[in-house]
NULUMSE-199441 format. One record per residue: residue in three letters; chain; x, y, z of N, C-alpha, C in turn; residue number from 1. Coordinates in steps of 0.05 Angstrom, whole numbers, plus 5000, padded with zeros to 4 digits. Each point is the difference from the previous one (the first is absolute). Layout:
<rs>
[r ALA, A, [X, Y, Z], [X, Y, Z], [X, Y, Z], NUM]
...
</rs>
This chain:
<rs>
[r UNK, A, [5017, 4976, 5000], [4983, 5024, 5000], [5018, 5025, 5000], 1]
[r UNK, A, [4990, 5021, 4984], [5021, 5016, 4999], [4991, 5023, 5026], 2]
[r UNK, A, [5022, 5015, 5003], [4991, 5022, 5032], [5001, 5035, 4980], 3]
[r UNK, A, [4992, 5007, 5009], [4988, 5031, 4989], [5015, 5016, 5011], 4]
[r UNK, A, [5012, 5017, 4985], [5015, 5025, 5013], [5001, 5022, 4984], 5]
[r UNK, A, [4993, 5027, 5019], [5008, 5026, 4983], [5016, 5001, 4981], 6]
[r UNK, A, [5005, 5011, 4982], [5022, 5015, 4983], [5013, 5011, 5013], 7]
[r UNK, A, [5001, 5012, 5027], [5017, 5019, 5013], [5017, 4982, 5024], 8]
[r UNK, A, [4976, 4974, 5008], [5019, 4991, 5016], [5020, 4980, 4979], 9]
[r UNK, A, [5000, 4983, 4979], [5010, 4992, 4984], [5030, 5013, 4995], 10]
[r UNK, A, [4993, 5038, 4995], [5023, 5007, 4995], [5015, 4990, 5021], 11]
[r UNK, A, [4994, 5008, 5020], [5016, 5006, 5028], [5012, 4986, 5016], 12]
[r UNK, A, [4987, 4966, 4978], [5007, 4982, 5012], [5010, 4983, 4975], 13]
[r UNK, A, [5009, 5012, 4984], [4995, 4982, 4971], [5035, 4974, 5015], 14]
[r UNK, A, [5018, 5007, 4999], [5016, 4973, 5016], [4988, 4980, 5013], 15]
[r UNK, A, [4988, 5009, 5012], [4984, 4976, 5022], [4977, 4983, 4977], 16]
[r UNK, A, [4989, 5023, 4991], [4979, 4990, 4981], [5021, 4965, 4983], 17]
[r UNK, A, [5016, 5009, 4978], [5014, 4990, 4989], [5006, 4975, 5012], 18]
[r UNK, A, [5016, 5001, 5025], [5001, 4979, 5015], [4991, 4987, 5006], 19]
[r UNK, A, [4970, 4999, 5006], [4978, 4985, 5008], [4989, 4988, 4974], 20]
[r UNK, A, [5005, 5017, 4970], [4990, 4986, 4976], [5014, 4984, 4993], 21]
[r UNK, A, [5031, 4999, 5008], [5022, 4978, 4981], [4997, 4977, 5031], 22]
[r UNK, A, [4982, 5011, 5026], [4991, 4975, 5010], [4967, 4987, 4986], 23]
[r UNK, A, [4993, 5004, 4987], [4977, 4993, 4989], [4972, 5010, 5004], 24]
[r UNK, A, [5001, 5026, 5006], [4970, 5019, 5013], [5002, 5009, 4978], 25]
[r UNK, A, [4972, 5012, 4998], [4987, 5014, 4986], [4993, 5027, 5006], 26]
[r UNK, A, [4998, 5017, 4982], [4988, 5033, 5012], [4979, 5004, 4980], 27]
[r UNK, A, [4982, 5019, 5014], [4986, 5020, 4980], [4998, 5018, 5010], 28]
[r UNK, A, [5016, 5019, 4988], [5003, 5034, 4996], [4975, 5008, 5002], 29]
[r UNK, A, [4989, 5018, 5013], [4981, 5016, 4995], [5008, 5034, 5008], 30]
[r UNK, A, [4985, 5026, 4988], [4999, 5014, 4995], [4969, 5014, 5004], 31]
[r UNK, A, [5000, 5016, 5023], [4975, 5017, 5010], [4976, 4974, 4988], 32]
[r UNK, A, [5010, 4971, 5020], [4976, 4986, 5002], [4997, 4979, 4971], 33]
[r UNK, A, [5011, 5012, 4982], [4998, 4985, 4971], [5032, 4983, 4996], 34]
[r UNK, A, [4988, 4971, 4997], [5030, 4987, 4993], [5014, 5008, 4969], 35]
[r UNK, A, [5029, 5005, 5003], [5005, 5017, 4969], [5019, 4975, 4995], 36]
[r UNK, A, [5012, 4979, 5017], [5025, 4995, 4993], [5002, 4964, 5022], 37]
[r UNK, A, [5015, 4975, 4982], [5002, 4977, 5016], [5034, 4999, 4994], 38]
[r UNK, A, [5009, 4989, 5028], [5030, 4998, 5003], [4989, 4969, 5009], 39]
[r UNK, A, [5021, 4987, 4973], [5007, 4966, 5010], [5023, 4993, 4998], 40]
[r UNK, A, [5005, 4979, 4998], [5031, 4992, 4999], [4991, 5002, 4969], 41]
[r UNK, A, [5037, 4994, 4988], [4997, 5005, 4970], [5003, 4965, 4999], 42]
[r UNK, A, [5007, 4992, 5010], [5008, 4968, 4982], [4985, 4980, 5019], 43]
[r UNK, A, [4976, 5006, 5019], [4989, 4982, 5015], [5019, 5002, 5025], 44]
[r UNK, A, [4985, 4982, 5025], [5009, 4994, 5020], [5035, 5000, 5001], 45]
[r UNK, A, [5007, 5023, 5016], [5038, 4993, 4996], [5013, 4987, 5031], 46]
[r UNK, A, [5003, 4972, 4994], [5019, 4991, 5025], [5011, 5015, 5014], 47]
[r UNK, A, [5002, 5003, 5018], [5023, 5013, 5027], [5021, 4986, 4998], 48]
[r UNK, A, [5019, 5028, 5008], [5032, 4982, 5006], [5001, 4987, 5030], 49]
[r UNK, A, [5019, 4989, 5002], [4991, 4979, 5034], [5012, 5028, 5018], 50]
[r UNK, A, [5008, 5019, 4992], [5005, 5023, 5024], [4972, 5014, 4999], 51]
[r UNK, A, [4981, 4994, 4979], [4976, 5019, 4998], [4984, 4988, 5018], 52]
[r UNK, A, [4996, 4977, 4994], [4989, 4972, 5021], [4999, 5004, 5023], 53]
[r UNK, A, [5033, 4999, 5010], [5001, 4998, 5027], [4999, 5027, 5018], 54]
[r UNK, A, [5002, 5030, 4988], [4991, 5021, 5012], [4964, 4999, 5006], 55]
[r UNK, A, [4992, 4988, 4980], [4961, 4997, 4996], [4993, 4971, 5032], 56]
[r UNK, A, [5023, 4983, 4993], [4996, 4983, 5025], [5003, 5026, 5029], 57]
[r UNK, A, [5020, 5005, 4994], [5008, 5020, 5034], [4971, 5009, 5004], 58]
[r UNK, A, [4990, 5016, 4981], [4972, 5005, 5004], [4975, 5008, 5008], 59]
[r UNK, A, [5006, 4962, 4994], [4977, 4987, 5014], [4977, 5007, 4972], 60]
[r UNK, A, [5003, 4995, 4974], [4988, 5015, 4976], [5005, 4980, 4973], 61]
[r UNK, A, [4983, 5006, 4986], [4994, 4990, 4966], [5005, 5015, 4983], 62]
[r UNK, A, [5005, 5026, 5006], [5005, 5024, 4983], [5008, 5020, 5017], 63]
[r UNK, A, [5001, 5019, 4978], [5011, 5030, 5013], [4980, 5011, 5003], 64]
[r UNK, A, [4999, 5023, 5018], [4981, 5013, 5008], [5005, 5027, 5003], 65]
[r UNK, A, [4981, 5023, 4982], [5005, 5023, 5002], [4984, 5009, 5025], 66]
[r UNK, A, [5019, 5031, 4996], [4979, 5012, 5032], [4990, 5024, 4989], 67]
[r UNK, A, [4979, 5000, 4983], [4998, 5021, 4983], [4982, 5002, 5023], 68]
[r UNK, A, [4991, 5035, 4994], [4983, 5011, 5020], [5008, 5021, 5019], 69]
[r UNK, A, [5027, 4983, 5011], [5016, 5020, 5019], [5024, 5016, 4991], 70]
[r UNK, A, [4992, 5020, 4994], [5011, 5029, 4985], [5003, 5019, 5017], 71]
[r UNK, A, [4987, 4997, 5028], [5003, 5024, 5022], [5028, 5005, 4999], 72]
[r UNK, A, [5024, 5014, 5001], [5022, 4999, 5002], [5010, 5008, 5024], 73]
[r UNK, A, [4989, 5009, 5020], [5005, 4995, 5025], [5002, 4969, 5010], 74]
[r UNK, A, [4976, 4982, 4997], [5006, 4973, 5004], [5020, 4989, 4989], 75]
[r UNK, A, [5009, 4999, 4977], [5019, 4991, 4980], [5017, 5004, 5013], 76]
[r UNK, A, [5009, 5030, 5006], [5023, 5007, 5018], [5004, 4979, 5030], 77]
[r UNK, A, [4982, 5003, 5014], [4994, 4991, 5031], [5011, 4966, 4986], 78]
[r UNK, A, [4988, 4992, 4983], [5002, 4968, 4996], [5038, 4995, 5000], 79]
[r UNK, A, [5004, 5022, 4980], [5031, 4986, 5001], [5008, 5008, 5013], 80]
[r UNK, A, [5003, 5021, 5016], [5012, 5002, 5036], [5000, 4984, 5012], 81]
[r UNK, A, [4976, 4988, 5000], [4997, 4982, 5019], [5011, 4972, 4998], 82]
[r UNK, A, [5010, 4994, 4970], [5013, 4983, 4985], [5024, 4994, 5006], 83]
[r UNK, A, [5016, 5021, 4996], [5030, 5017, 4997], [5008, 4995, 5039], 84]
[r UNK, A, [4971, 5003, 5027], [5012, 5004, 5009], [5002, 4963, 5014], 85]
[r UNK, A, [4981, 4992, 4992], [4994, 4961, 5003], [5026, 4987, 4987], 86]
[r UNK, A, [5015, 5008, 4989], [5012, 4990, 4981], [4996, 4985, 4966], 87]
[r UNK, A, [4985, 5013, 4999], [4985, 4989, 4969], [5007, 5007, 4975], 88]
</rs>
């Protein structure tokens, strides 16, 4: 099933986007509510390398997962502080 996303968050996220498509998701772009645009893989389902694997095992996951939505940039900020100060 494919997952729906802005045009704007797409841009903003278009790496992550990508990553999640050469893991085998699907998108549909939409634009003020109207879908304009489908992101698939180009050659079908693309195997993972066993380092792609085993970061998706750490996990606890089947795929990648965007965090579209959170654009506040205060949180963004607070998140990797809090990252940087965990050791992450």
């Amino acid at each position: 099933m494919s997952k729906l996303i802005t045009l704007r968050d797409a841009n903003q996220a278009f790496s992550r986007c990508i990553r999640e498509v050469e893991a085998g998701e699907e998108f549909v772009i939409t634009r003020k509510g109207q879908a304009v645009a489908r992101l698939i893989p180009a050659a079908g389902k693309r195997a993972l390398t066993a380092e792609q694997e085993a970061a998706l095992t750490r996990l606890g996951t089947t795929s990648w997962q965007l965090n579209i939505g959170r654009f506040n940039r205060e949180e963004i900020y607070q998140e990797r502080i809090d990252r940087l100060r965990n050791g992450c």
